[in-house]
Biopython code that builds the backbone (N, CA, C, O; Angstrom):
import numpy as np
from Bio.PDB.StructureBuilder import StructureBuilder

atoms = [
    (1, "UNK", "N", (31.988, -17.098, 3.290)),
    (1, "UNK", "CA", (30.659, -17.481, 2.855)),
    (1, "UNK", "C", (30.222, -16.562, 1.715)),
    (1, "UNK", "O", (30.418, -15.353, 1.838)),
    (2, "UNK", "N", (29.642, -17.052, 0.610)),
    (2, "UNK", "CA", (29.128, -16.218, -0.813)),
    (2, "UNK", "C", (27.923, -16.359, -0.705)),
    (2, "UNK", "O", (27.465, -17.501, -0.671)),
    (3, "UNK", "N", (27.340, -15.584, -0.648)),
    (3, "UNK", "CA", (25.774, -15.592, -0.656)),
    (3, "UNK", "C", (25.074, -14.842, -1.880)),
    (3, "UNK", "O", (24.914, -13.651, -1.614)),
    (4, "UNK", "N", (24.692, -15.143, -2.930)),
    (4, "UNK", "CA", (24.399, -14.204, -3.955)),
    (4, "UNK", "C", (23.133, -14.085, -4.319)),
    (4, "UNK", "O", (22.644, -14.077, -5.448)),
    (5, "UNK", "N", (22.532, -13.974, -3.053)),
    (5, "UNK", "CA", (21.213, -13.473, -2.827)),
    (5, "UNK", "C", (20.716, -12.585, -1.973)),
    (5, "UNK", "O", (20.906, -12.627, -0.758)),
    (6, "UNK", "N", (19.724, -11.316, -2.861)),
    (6, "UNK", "CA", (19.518, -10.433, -1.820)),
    (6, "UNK", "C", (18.444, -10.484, -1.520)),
    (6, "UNK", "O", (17.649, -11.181, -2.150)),
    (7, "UNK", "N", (17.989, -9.548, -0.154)),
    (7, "UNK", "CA", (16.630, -9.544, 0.290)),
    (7, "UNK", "C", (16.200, -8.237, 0.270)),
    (7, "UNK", "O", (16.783, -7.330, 0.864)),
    (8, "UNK", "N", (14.471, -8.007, -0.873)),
    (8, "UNK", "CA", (13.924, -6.494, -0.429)),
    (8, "UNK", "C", (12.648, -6.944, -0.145)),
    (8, "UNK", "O", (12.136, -8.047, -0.333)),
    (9, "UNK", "N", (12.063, -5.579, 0.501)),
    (9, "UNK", "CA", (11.173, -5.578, 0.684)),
    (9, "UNK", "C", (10.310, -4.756, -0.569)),
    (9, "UNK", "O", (10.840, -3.788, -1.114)),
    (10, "UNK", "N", (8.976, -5.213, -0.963)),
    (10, "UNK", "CA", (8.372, -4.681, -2.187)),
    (10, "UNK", "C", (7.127, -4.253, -1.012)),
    (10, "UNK", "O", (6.883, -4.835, 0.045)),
    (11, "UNK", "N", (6.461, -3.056, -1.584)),
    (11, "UNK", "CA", (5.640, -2.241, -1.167)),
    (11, "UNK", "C", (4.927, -2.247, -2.214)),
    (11, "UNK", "O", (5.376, -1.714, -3.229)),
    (12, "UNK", "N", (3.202, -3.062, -2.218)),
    (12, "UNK", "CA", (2.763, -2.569, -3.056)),
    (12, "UNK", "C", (1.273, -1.965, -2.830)),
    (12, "UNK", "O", (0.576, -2.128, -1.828)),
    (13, "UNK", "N", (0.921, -1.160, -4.109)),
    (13, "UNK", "CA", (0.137, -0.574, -4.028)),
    (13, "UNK", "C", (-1.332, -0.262, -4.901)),
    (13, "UNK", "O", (-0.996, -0.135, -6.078)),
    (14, "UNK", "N", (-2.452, -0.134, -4.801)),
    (14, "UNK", "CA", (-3.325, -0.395, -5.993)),
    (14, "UNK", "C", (-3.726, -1.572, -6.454)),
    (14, "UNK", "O", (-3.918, -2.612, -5.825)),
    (15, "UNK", "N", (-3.838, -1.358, -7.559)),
    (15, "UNK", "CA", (-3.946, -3.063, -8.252)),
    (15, "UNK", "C", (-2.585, -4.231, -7.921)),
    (15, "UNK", "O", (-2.757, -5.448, -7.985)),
    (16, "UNK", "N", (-1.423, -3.669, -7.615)),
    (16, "UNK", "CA", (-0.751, -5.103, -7.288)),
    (16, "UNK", "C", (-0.820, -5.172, -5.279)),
    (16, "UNK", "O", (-0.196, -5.978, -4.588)),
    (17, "UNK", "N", (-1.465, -4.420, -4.930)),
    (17, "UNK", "CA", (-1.959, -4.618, -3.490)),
    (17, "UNK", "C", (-3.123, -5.805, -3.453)),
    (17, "UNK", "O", (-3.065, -6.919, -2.932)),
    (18, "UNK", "N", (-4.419, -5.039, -4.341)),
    (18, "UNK", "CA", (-5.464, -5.433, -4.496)),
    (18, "UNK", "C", (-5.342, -6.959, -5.454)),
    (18, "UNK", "O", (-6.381, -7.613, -5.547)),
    (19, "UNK", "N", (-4.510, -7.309, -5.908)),
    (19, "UNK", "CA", (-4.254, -9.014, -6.439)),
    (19, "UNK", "C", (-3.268, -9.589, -5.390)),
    (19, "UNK", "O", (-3.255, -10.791, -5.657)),
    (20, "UNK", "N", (-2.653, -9.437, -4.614)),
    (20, "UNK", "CA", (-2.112, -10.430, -3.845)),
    (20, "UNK", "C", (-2.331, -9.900, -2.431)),
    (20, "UNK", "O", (-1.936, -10.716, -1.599)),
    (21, "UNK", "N", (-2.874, -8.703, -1.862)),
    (21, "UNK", "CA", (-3.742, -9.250, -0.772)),
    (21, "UNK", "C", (-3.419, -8.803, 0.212)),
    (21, "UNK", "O", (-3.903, -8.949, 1.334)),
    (22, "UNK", "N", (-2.308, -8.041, -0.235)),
    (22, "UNK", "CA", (-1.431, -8.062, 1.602)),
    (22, "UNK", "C", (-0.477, -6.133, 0.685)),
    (22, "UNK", "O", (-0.539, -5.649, -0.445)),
    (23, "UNK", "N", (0.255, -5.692, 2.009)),
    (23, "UNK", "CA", (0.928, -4.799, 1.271)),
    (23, "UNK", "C", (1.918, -4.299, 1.209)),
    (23, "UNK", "O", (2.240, -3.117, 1.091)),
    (24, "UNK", "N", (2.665, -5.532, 1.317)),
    (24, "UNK", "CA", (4.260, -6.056, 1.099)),
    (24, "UNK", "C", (4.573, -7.371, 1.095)),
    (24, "UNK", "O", (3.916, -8.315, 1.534)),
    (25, "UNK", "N", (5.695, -7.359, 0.531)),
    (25, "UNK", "CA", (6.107, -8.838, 0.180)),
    (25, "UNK", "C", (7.821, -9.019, 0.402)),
    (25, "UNK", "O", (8.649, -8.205, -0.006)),
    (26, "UNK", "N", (8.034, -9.882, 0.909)),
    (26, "UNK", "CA", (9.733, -9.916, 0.921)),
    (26, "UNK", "C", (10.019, -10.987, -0.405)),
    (26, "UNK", "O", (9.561, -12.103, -0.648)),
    (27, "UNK", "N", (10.676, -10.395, -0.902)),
    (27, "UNK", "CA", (11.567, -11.494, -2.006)),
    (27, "UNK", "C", (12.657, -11.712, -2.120)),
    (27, "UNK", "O", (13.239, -10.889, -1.414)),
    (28, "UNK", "N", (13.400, -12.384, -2.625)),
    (28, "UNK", "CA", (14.623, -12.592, -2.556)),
    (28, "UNK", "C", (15.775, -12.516, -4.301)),
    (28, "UNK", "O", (15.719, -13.541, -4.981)),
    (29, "UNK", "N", (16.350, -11.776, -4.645)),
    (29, "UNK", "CA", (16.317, -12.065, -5.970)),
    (29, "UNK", "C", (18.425, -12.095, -6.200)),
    (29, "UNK", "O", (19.146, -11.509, -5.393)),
    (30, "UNK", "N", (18.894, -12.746, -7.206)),
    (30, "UNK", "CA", (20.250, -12.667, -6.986)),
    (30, "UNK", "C", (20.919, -11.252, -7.043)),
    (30, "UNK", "O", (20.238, -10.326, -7.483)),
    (31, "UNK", "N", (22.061, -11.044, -6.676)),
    (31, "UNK", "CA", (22.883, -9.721, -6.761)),
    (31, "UNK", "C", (23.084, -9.564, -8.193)),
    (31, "UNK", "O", (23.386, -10.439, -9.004)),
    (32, "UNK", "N", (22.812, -7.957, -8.448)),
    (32, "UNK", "CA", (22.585, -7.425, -9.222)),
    (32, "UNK", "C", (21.465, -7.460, -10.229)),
    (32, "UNK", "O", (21.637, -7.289, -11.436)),
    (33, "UNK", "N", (20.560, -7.642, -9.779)),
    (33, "UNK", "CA", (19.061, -7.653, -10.515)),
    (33, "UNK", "C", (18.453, -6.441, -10.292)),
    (33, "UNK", "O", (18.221, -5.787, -9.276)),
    (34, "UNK", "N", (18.200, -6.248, -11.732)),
    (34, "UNK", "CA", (17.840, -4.683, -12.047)),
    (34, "UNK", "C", (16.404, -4.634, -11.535)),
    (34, "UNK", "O", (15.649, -5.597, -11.672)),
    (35, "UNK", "N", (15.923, -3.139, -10.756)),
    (35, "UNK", "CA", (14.230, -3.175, -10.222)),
    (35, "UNK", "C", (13.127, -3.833, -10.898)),
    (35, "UNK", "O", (12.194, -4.561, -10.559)),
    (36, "UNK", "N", (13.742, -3.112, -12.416)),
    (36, "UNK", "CA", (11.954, -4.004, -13.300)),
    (36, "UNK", "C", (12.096, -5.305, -13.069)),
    (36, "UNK", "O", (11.002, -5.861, -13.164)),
    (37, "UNK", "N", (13.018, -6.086, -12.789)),
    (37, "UNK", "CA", (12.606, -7.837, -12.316)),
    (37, "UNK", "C", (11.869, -8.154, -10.837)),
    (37, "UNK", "O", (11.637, -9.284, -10.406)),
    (38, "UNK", "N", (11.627, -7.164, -10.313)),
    (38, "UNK", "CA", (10.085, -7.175, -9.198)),
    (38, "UNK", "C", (9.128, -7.442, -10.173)),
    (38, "UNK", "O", (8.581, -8.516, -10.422)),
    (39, "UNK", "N", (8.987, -6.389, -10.682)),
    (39, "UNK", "CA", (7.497, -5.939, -11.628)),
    (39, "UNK", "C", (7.683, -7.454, -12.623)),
    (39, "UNK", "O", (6.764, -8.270, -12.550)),
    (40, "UNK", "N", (8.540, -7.677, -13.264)),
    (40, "UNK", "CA", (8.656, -9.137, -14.008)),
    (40, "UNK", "C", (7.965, -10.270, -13.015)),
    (40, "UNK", "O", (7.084, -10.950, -13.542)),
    (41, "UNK", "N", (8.272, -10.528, -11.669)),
    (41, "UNK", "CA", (8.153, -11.474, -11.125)),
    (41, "UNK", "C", (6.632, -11.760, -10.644)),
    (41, "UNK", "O", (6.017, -12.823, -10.562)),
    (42, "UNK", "N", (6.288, -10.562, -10.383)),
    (42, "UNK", "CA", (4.841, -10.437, -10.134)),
    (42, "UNK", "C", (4.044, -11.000, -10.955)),
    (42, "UNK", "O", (3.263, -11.944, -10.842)),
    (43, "UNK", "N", (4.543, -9.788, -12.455)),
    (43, "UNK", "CA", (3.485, -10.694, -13.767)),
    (43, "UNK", "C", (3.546, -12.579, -13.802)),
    (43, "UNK", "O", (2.733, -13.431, -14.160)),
    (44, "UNK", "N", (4.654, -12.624, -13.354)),
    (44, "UNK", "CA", (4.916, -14.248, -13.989)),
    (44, "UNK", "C", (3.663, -14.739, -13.026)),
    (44, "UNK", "O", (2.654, -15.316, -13.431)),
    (45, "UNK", "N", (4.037, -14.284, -11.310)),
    (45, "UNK", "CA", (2.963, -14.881, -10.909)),
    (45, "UNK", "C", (1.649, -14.569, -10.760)),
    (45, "UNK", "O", (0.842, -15.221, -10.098)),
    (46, "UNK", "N", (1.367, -13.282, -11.551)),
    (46, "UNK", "CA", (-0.129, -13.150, -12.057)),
    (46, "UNK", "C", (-0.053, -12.479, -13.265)),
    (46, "UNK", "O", (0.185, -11.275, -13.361)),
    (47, "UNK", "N", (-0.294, -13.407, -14.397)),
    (47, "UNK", "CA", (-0.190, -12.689, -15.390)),
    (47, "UNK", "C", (-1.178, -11.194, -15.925)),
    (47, "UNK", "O", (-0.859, -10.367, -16.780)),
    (48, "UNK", "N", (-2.421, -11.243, -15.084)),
    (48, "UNK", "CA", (-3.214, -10.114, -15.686)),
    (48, "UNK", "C", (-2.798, -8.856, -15.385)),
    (48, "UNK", "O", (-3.494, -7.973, -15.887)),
    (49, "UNK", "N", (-1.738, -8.442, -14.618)),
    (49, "UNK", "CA", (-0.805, -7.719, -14.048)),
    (49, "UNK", "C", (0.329, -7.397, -15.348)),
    (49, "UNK", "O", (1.360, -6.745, -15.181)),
    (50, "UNK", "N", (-0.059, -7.941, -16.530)),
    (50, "UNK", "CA", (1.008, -7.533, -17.592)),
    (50, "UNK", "C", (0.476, -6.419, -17.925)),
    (50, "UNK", "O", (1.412, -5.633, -18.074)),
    (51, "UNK", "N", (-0.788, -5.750, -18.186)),
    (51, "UNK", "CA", (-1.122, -4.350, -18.410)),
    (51, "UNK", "C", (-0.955, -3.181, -17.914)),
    (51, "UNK", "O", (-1.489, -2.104, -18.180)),
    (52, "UNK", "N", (0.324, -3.663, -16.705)),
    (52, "UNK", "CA", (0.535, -2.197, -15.900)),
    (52, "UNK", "C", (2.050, -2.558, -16.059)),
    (52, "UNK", "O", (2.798, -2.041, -15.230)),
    (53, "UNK", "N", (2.635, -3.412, -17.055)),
    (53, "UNK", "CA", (4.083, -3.294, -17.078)),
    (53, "UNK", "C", (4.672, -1.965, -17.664)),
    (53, "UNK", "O", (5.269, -1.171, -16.937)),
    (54, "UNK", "N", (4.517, -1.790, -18.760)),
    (54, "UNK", "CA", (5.199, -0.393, -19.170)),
    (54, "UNK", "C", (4.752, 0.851, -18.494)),
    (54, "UNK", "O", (5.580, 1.757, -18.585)),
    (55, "UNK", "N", (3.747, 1.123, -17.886)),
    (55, "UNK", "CA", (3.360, 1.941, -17.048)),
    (55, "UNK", "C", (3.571, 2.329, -15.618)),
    (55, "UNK", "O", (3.478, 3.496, -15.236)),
    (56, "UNK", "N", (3.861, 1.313, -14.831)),
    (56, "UNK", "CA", (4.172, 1.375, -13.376)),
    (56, "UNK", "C", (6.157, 2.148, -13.585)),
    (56, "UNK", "O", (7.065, 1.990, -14.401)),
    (57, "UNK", "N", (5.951, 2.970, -12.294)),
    (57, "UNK", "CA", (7.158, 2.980, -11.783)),
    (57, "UNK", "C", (7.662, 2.773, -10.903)),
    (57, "UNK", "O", (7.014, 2.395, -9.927)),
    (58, "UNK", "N", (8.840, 2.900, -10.846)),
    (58, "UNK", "CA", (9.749, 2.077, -9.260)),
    (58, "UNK", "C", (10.592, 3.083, -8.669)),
    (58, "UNK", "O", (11.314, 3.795, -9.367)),
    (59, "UNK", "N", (10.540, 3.168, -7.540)),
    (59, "UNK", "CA", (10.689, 3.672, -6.460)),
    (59, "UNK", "C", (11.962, 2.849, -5.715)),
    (59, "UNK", "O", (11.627, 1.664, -5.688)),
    (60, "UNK", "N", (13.092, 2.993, -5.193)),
    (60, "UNK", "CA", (13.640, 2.595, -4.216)),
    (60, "UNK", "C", (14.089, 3.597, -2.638)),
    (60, "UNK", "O", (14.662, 4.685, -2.581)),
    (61, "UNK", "N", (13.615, 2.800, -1.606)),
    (61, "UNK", "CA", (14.098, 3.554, -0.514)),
    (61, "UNK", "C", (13.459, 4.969, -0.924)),
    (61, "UNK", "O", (14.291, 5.875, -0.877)),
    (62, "UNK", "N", (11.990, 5.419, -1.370)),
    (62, "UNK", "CA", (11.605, 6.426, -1.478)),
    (62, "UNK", "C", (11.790, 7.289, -2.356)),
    (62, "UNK", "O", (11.137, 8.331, -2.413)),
    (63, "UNK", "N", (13.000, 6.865, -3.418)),
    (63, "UNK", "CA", (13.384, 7.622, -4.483)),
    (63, "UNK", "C", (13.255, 7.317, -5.868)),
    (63, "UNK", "O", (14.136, 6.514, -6.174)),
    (64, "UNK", "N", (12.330, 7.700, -7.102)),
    (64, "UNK", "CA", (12.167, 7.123, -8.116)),
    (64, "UNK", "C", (13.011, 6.780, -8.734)),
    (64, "UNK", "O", (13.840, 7.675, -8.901)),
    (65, "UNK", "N", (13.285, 5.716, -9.275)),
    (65, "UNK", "CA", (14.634, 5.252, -9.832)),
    (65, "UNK", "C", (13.845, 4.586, -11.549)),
    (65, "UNK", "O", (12.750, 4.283, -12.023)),
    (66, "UNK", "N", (15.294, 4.659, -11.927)),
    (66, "UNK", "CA", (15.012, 4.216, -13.621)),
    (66, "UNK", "C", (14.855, 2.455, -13.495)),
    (66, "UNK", "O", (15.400, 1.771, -12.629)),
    (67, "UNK", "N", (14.137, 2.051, -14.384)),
    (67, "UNK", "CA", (13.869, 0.285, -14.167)),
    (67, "UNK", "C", (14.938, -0.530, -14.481)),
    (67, "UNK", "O", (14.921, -1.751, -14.323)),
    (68, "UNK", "N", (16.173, 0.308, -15.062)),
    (68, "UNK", "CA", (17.748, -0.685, -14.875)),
    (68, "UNK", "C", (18.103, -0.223, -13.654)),
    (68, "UNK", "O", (19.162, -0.826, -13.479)),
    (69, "UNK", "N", (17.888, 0.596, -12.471)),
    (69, "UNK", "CA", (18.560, 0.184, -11.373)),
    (69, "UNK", "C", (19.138, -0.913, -10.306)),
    (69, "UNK", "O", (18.157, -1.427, -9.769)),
    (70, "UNK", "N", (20.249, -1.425, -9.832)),
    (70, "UNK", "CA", (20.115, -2.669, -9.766)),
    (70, "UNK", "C", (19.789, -2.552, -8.165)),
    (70, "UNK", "O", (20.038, -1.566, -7.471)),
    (71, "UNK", "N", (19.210, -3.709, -7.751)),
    (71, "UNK", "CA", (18.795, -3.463, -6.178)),
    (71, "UNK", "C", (19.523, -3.935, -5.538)),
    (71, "UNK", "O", (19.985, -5.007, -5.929)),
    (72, "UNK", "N", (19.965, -3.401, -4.305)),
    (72, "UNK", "CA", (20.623, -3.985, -3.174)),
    (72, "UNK", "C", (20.063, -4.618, -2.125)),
    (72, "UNK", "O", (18.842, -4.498, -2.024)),
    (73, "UNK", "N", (20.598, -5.222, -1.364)),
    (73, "UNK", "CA", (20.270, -5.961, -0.143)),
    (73, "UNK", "C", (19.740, -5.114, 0.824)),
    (73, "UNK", "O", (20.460, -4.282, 1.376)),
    (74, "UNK", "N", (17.913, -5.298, 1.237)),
    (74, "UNK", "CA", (18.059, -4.619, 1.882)),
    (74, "UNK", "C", (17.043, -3.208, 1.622)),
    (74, "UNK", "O", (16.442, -2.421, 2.353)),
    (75, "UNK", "N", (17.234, -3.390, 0.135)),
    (75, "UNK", "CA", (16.360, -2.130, -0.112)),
    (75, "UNK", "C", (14.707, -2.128, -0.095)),
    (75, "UNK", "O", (14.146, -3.224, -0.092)),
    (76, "UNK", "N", (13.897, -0.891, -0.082)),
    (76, "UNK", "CA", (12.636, -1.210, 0.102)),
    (76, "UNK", "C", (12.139, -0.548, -1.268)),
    (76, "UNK", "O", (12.529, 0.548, -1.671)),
    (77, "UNK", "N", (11.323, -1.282, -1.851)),
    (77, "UNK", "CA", (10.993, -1.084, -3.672)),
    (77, "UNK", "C", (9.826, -1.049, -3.523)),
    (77, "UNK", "O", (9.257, -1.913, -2.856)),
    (78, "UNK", "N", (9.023, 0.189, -4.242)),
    (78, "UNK", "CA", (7.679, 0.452, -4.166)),
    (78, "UNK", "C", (7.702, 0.564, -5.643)),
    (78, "UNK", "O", (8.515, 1.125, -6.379)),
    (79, "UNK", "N", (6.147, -0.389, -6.021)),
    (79, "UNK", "CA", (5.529, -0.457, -7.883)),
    (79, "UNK", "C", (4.771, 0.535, -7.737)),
    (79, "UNK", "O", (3.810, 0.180, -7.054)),
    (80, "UNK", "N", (4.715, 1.397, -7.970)),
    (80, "UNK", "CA", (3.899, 3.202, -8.498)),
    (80, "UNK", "C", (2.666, 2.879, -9.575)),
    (80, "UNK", "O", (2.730, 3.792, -10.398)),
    (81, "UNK", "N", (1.545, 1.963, -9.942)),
    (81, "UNK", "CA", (1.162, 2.296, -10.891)),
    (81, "UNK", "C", (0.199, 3.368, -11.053)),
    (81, "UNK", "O", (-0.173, 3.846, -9.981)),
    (82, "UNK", "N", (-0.299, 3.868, -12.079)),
    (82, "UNK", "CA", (-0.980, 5.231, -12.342)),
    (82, "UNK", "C", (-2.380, 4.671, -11.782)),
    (82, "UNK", "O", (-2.901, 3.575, -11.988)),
    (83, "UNK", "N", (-2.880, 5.879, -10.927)),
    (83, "UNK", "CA", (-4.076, 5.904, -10.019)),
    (83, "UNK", "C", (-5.284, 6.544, -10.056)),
    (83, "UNK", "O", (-5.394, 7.767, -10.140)),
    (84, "UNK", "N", (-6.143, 5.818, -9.999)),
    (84, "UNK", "CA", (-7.636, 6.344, -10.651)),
    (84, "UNK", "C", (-7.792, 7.394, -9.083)),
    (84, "UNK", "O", (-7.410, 7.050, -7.965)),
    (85, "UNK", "N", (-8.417, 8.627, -9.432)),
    (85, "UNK", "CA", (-8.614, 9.623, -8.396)),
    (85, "UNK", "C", (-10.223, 8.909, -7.834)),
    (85, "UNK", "O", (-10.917, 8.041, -8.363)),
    (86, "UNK", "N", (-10.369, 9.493, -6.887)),
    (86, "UNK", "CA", (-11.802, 9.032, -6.256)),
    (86, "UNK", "C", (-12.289, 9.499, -4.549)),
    (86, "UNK", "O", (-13.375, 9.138, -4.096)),
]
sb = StructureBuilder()
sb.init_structure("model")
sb.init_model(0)
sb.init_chain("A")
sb.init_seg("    ")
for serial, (resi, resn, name, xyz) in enumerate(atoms, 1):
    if name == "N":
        sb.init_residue(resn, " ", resi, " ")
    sb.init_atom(name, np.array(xyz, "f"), 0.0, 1.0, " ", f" {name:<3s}", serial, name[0])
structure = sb.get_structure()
């Protein structure tokens, strides 16, 4: 069986908490898709979320990773964007 789809879990936080509502999401994306295609997928489905693209960072399994990392099955991906103190 070929299955060339993986499953993570996205953790989000801030403003992409505060637009979809909840504070995680499972997605599914094919093998070898680099992290920034979370952060891509989001914008597509809310575009006002394009102003924290070059700015947010990604996190996998707790560890900051560069936005060509590719994700595995399985992994848990947190969007970091920069946070107003309060």
């Amino acid at each position: 069986m070929c299955n060339s789809a993986i499953s993570i879990t996205v953790k989000l936080f801030a403003v992409y908490q505060e637009t979809y509502g909840v504070p995680e999401l499972v997605l599914e994306f094919p093998k070898g898709t680099p992290v920034s295609a979370v952060c891509d997928r989001l914008i597509t489905e809310h575009p006002q979320l394009a102003q924290w693209r070059d700015i947010t960072r990604f996190g996998i399994n707790l560890i900051f990773v560069e936005p060509n990392t590719v994700l595995k099955d399985g992994d848990e991906v947190v969007l970091i964007p920069p946070v107003s103190g309060g």
